[in-house]
Residue frames relative to the residue before (quaternion, step in Angstrom):
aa qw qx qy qz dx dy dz
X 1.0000 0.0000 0.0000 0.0000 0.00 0.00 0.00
X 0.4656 0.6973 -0.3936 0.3769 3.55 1.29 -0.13
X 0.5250 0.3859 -0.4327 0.6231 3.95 1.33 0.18
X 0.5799 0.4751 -0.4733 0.4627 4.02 0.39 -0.15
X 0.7088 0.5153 -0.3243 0.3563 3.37 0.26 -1.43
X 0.7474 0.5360 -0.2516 0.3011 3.24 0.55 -1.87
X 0.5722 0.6548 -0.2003 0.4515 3.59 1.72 -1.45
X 0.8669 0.2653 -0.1312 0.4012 2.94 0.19 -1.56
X 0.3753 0.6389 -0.4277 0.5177 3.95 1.55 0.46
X 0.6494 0.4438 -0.1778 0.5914 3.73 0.99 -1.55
X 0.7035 0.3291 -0.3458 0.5265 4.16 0.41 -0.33
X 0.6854 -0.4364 0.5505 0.1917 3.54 0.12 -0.42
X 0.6069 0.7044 -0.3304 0.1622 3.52 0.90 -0.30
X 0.5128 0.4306 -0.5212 0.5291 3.36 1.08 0.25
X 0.5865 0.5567 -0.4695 0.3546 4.22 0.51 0.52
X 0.4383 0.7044 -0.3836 0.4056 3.55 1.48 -0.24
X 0.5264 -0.6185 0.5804 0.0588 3.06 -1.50 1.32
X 0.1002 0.8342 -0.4916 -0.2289 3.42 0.37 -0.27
X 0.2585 0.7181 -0.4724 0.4407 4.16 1.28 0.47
X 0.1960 -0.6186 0.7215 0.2416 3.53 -0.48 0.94
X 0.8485 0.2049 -0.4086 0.2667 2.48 -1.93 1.61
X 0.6660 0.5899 -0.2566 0.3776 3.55 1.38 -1.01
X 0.4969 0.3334 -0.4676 0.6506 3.79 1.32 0.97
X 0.0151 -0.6748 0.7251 -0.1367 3.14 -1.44 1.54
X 0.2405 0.7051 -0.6569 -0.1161 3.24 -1.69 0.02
X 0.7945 0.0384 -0.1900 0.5754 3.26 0.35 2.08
X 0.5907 -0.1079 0.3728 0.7074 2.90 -0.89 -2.29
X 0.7029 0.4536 -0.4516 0.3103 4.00 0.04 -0.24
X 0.4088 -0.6226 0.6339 0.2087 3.92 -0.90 1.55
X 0.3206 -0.7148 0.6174 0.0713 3.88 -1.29 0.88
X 0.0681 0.7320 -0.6670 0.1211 3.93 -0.53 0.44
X 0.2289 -0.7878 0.5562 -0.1326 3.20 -1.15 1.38
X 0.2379 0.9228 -0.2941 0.0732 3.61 0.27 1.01
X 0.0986 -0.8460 0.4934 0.1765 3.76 0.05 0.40
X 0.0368 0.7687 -0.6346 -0.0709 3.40 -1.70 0.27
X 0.4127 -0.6332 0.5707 0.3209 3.52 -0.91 0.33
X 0.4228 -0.6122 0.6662 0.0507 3.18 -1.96 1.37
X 0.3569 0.6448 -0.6759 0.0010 4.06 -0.79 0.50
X 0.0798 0.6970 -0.7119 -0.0315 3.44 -2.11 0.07
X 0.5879 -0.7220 0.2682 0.2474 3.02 -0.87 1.27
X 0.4907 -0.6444 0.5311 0.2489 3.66 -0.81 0.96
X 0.2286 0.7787 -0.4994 0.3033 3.45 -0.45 1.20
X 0.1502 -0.8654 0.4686 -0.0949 2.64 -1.30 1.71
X 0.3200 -0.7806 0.5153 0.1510 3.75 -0.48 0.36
X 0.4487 -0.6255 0.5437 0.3344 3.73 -1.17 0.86
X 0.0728 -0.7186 0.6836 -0.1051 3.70 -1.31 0.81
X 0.1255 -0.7225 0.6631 0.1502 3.39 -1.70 0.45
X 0.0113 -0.7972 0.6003 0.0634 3.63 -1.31 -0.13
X 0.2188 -0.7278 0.6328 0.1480 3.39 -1.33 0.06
X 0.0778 -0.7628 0.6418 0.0160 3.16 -0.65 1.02
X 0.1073 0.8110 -0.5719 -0.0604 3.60 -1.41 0.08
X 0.2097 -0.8075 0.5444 0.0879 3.63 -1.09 0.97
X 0.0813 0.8011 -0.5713 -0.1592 3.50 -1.20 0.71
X 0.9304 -0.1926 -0.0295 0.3105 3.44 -1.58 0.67
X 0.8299 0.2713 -0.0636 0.4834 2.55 1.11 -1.42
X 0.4057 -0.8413 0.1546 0.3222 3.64 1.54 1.00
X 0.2082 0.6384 -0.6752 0.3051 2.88 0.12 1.51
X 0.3567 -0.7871 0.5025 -0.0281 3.71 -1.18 1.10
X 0.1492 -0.8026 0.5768 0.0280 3.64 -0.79 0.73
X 0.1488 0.7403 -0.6506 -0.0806 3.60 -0.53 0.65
X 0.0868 -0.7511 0.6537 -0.0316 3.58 -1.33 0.83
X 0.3894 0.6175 -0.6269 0.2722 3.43 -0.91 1.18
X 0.5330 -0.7430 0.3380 0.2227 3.56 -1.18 0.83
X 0.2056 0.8046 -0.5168 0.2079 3.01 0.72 1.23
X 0.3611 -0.6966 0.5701 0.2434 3.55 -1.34 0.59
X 0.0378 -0.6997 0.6344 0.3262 3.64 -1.62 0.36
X 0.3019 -0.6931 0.6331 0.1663 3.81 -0.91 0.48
X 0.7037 -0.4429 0.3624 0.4212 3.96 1.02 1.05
X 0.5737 0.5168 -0.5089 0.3806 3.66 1.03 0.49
X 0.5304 -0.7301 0.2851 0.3232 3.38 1.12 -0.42
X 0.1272 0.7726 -0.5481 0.2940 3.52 1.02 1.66
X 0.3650 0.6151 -0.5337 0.4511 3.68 0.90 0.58
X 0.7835 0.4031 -0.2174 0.4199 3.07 0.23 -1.84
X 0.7369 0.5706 -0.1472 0.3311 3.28 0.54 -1.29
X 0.5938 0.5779 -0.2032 0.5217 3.13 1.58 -0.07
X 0.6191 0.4064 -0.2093 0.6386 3.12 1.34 -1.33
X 0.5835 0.6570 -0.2870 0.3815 3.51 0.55 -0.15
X 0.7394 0.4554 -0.1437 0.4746 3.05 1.43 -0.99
X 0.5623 0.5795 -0.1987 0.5554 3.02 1.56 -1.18
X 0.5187 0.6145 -0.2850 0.5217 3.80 1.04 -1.06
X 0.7271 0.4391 -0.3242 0.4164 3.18 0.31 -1.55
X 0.8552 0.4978 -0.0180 0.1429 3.52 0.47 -1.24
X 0.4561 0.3963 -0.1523 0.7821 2.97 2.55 -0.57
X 0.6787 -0.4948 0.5300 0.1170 3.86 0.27 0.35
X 0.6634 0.6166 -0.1420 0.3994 3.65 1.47 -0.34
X 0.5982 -0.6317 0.4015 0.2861 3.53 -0.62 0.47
X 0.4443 -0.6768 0.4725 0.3484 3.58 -0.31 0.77
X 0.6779 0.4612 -0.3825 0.4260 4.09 0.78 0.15
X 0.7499 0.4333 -0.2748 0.4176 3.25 1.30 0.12
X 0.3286 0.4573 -0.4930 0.6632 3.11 1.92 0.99
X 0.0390 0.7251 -0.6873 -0.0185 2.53 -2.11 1.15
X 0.1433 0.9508 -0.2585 -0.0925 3.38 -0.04 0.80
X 0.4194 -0.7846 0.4409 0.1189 3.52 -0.93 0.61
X 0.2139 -0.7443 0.6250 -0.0982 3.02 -0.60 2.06
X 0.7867 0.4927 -0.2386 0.2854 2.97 -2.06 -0.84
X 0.7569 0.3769 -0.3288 0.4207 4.16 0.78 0.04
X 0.3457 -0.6639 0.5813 0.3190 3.61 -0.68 1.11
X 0.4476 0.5166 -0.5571 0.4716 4.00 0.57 0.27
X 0.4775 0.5010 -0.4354 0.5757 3.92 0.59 -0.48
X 0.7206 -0.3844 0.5297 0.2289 2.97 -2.50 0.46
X 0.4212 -0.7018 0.5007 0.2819 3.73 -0.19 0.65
X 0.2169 0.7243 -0.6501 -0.0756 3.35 -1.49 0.71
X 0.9519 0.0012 0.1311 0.2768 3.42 -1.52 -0.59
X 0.3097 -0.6019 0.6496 0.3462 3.79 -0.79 -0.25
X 0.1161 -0.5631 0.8000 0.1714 3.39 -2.17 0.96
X 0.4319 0.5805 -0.6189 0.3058 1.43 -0.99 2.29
X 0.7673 0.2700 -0.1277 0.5675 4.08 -0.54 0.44
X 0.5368 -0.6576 0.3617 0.3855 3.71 1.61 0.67
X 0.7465 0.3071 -0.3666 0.4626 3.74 0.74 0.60
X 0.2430 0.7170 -0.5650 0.3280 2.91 0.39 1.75
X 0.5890 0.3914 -0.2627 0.6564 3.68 1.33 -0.56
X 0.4739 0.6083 -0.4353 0.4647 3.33 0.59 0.11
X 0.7874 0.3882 -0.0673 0.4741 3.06 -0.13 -1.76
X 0.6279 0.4447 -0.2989 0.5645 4.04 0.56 -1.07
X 0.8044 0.3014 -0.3904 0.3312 3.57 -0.28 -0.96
X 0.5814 0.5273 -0.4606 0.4146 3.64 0.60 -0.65
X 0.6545 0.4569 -0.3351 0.5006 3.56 0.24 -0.71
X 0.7516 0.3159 -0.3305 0.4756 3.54 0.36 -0.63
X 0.3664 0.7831 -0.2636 0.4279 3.43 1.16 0.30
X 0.6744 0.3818 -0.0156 0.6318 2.92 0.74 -2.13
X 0.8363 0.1679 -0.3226 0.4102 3.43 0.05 -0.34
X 0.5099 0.4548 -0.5481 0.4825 3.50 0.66 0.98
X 0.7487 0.2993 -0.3162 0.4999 3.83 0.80 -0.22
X 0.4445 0.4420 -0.5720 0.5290 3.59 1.30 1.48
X 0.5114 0.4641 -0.4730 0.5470 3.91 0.96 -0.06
X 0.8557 0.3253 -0.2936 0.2751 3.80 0.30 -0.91
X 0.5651 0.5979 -0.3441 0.4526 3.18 1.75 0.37
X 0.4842 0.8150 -0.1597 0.2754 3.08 1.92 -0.18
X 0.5155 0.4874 0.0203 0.7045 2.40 1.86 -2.58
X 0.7271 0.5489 -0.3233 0.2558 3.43 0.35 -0.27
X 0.5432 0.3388 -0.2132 0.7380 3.09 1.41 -1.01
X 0.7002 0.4448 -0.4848 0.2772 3.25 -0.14 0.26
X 0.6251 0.3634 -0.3033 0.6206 3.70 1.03 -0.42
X 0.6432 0.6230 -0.2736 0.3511 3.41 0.36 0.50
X 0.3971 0.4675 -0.2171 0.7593 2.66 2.72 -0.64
X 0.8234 0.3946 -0.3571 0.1969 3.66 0.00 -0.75
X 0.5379 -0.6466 0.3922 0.3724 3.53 -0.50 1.27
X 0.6833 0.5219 -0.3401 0.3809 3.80 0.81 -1.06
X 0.5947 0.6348 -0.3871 0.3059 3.86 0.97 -1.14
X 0.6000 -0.4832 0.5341 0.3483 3.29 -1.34 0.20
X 0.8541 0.2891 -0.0907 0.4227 3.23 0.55 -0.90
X 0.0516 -0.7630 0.5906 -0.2578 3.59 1.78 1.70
X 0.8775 0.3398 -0.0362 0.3365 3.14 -1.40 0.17
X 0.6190 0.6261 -0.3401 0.3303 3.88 1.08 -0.52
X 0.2526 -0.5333 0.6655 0.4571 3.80 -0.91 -0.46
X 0.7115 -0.5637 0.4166 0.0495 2.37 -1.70 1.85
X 0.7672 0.4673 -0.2113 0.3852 3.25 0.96 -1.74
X 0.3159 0.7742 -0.3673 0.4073 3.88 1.85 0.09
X 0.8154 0.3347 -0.0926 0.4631 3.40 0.63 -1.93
X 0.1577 -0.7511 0.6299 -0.1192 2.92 -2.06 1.31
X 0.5086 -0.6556 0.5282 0.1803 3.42 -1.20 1.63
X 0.5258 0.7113 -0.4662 0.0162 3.40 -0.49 1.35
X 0.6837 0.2721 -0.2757 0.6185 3.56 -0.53 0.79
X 0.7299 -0.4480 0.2659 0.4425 3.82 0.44 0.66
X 0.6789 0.3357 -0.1764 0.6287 3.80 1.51 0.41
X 0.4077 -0.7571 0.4745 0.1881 2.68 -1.57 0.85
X 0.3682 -0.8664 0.3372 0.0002 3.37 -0.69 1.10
X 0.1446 -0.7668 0.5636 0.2710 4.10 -0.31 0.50
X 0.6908 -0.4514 0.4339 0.3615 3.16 -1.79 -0.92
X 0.7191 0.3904 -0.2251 0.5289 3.65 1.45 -0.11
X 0.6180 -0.5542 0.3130 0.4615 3.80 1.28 0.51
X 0.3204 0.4948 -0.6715 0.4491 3.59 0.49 0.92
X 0.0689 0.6812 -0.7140 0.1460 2.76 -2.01 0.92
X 0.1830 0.7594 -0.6236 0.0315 3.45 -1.03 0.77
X 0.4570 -0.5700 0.4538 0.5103 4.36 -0.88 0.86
X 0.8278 -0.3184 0.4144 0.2041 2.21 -2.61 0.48
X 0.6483 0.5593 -0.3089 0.4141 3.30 0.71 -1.27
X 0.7172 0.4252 -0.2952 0.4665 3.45 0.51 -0.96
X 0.7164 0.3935 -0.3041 0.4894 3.98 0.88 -0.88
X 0.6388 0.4738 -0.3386 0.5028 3.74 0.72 -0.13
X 0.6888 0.3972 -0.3756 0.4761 3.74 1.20 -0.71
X 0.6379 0.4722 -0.5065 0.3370 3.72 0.38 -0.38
X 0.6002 0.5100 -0.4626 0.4071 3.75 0.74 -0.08
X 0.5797 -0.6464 0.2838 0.4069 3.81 1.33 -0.27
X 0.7856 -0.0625 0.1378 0.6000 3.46 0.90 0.22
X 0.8520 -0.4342 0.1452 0.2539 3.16 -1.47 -0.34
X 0.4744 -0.7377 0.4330 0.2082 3.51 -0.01 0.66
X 0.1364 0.7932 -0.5745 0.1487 3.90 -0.26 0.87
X 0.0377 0.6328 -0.7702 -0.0705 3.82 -0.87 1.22
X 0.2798 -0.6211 0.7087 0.1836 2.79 -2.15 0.08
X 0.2032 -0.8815 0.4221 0.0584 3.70 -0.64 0.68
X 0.0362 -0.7482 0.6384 0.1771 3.56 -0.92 0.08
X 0.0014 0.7165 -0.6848 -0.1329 3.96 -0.93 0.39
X 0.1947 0.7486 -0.6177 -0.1421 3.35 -0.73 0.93
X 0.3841 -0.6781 0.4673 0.4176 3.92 -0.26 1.76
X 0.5496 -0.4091 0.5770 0.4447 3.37 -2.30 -0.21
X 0.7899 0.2835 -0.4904 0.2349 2.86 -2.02 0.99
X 0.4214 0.5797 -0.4658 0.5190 3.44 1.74 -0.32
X 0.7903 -0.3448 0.4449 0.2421 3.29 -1.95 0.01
X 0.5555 -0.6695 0.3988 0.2901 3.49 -0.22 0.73
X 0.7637 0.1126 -0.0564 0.6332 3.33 0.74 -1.36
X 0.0534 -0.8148 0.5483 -0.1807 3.51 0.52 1.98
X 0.6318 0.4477 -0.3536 0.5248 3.59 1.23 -1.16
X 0.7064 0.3303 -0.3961 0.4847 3.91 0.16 -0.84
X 0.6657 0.3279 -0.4885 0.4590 4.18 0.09 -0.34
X 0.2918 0.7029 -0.4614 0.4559 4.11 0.90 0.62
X 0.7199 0.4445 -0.0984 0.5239 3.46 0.53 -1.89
X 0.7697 0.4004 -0.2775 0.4127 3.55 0.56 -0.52
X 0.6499 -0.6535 0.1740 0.3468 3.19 1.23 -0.47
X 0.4650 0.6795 -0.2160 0.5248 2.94 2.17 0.16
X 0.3564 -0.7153 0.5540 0.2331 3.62 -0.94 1.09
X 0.1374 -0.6368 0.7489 0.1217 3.74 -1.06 0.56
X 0.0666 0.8054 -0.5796 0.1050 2.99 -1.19 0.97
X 0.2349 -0.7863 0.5687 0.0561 3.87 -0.79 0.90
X 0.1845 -0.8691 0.4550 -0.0596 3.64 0.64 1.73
X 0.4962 -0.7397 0.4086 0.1993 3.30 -0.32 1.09
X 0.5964 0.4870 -0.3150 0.5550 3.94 1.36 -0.53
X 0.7460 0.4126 -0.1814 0.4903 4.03 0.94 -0.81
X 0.4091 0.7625 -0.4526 0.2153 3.49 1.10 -0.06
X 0.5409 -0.6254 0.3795 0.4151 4.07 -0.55 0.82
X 0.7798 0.5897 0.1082 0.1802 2.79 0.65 -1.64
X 0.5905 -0.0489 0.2949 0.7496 3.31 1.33 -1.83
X 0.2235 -0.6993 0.6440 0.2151 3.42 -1.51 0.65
X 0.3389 -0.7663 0.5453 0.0242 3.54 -1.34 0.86
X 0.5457 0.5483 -0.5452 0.3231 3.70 -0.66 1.06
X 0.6423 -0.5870 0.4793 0.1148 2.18 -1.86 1.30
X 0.4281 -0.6863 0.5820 0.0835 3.94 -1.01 1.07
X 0.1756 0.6631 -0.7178 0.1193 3.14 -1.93 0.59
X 0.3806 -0.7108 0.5908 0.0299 3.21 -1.64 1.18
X 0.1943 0.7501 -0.6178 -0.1338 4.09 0.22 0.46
X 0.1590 -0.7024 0.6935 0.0192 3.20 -1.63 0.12
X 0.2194 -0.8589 0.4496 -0.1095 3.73 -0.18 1.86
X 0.0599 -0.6831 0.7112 0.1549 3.67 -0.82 0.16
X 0.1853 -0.7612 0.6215 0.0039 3.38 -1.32 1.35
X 0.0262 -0.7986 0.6009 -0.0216 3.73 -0.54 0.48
X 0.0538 -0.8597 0.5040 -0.0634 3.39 -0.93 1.53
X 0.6630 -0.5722 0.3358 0.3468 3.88 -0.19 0.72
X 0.3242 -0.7025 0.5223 0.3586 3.78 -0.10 -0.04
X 0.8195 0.2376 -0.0874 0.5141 3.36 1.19 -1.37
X 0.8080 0.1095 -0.3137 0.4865 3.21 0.53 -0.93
X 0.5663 -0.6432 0.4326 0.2801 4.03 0.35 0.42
X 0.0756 -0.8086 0.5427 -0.2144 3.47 1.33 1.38
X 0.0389 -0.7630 0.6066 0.2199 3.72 -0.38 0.16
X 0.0618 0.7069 -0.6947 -0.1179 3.94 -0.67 0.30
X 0.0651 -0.6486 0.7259 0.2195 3.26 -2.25 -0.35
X 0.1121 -0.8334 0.5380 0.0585 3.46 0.01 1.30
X 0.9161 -0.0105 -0.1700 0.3631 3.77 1.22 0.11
X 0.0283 0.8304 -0.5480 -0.0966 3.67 0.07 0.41
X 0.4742 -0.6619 0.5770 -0.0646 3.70 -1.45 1.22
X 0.1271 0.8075 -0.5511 0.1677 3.57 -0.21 0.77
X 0.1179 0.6968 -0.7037 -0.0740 3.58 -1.22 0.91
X 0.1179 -0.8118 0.5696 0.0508 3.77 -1.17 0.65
X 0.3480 -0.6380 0.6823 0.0799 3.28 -1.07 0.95
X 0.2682 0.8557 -0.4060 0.1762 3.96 0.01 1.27
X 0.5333 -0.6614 0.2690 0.4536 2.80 1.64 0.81
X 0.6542 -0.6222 0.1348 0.4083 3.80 -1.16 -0.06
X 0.5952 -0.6441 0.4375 0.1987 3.00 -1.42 1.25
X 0.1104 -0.8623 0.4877 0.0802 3.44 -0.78 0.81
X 0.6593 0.1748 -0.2116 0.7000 3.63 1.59 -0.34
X 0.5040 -0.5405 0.5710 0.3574 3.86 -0.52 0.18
X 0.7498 0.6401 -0.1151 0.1219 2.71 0.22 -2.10
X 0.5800 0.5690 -0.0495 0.5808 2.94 1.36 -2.32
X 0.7332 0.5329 -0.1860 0.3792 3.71 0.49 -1.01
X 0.6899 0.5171 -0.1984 0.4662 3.01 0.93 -0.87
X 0.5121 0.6131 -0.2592 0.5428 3.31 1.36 -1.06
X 0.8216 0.3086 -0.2895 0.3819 3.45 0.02 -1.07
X 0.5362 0.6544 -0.3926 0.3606 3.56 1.13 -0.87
X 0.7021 0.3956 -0.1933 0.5596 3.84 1.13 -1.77
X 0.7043 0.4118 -0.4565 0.3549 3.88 0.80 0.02
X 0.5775 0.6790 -0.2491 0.3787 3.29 1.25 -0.04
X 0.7093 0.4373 -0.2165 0.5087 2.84 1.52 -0.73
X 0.5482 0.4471 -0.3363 0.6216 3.30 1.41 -0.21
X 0.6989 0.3844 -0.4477 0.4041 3.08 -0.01 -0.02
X 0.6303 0.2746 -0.3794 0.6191 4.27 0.68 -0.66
X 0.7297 0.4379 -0.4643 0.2454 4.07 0.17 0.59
X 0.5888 0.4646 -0.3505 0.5609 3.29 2.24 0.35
X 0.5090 0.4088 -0.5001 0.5690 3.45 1.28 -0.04
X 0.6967 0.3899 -0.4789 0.3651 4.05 -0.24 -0.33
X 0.4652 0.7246 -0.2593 0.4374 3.60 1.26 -0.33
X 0.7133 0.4199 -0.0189 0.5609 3.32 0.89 -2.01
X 0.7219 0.4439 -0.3626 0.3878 3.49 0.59 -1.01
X 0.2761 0.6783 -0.4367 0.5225 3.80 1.96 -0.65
X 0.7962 0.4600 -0.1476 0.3642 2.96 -0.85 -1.48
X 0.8006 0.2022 -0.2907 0.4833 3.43 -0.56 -1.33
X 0.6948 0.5170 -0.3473 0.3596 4.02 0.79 0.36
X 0.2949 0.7171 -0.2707 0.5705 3.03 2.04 -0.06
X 0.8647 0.1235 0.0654 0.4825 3.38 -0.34 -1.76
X 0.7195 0.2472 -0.3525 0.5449 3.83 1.29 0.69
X 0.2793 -0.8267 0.4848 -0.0598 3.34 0.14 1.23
X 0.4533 -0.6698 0.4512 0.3773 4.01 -0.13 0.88
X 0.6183 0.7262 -0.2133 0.2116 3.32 0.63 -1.32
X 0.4762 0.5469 -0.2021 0.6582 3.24 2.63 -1.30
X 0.5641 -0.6414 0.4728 0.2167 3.66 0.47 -0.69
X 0.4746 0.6851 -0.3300 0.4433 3.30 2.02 -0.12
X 0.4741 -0.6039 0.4669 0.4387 3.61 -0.71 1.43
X 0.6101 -0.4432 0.5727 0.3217 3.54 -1.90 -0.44
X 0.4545 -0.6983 0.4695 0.2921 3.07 -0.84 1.06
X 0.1866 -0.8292 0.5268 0.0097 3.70 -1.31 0.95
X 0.2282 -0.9037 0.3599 -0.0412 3.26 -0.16 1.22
């Protein structure tokens, strides 16, 4: 209930009138309405290749598509996030069925499905560099548990302030560093990474799950305004909190959250209307949106 609370605190809703009619402002009748937002939290098996040299610059490769939501960024982002690296020194390469095969964009578990994999095979590069300075009698960081140390800020890092660059932990292994990955989540199809290669999506749908159900939550909250006379319809505000698991661009997010809602408040608009001035009774299908 923490998307209700949070929403309906930001909208005002403990000021509502709930008397039909007893919100005015003039000639324009006021109506206050809320609804919950869910869809199922769903993920899809994917591969990638990632790779890292000395001087930290990053490659991610996997055959993912963007369709203008932004799986460039969000990739490099991830990869960024995870090697300790600047988001300009990822570069990655989508869009080619020559690439490692992943997912469909599509049904909002595409960043799902891509980033974890590109994930996993960035924390097989840092388990690499890791166990490797750990082997070397000269490193600072002889003798540690690997699973301790972390790629950040262009260096690799312990738990007691050692620290030495990237360049130096990535060169003692000889060059560049390249994992390939496969992530195939639980409930997908076992052999999700080989039905990938063939051309078939494997997917572990958050609504179909044996086990546990998965989706992602939201609270909207709408101001409606209606004409006394001539039955003007407006919406001068709508309110939204969402439980969507973790956010990885703000930015991107945000975008979709406020296009969504505009978008299911001109189809509920339109579908009004185009039922208004097509009446079953003519024989005209129902409008479909």
């Amino acid at each position: 209930m923490r998307c209700f609370d949070q929403a309906a605190a930001a909208f005002g809703w403990s000021q509502r009138k709930p008397q039909p009619g007893a919100m005015r402002a003039g000639e324009w009748l006021i109506g206050w309405g809320c609804a919950s937002a869910a869809y199922h939290a769903s993920i899809g098996a994917s591969t990638a290749r990632v790779s890292l040299t000395p001087q930290g610059n990053v490659r991610v490769e996997t055959a993912a598509h963007d369709i203008g939501t932004g799986a460039y960024t969000i990739i490099a982002m991830t990869a960024a996030d995870r090697l300790g690296v600047d988001v300009s020194n990822v570069t990655v390469e989508i869009g080619d069925s020559d690439l490692p095969p992943a997912g469909l964009a599509a049904g909002v578990d595409a960043y799902a499905s891509v980033c974890n994999v590109v994930a996993k095979a960035c924390n097989g590069i840092r388990d690499h560099i890791a166990r490797g300075a750990v082997r070397d009698n000269d490193s600072a960081f002889s003798g540690s548990d690997p699973a301790a140390l972390r790629l950040v800020h262009a260096s690799l890092r312990g738990t007691t302030g050692e620290s030495e660059p990237i360049a130096k932990a990535v060169g003692r292994l000889g060059g560049i560093i390249e994992v390939y990955a496969e992530n195939v989540p639980p409930g997908a199809p076992k052999d999700g990474a080989q039905k990938l290669y063939h051309g078939q999506v494997a997917m572990a749908r958050g609504s179909e799950l044996n086990d546990e159900i998965r989706y992602s939550f939201g609270a909207q909250f709408v101001e409606v305004r209606v004409h006394a006379r001539t039955r003007e319809i407006r919406v001068p505000r709508a309110v939204g909190a969402f439980a969507a698991g973790t956010i990885v661009n703000p930015v991107t997010a945000q975008s979709q959250l406020r296009s969504r809602r505009a978008h299911w408040r001109a189809s509920s608009m339109a579908k009004r209307q185009m039922s208004n001035c097509c009446p079953s009774d003519q024989g005209s299908a129902p409008y479909q949106s």
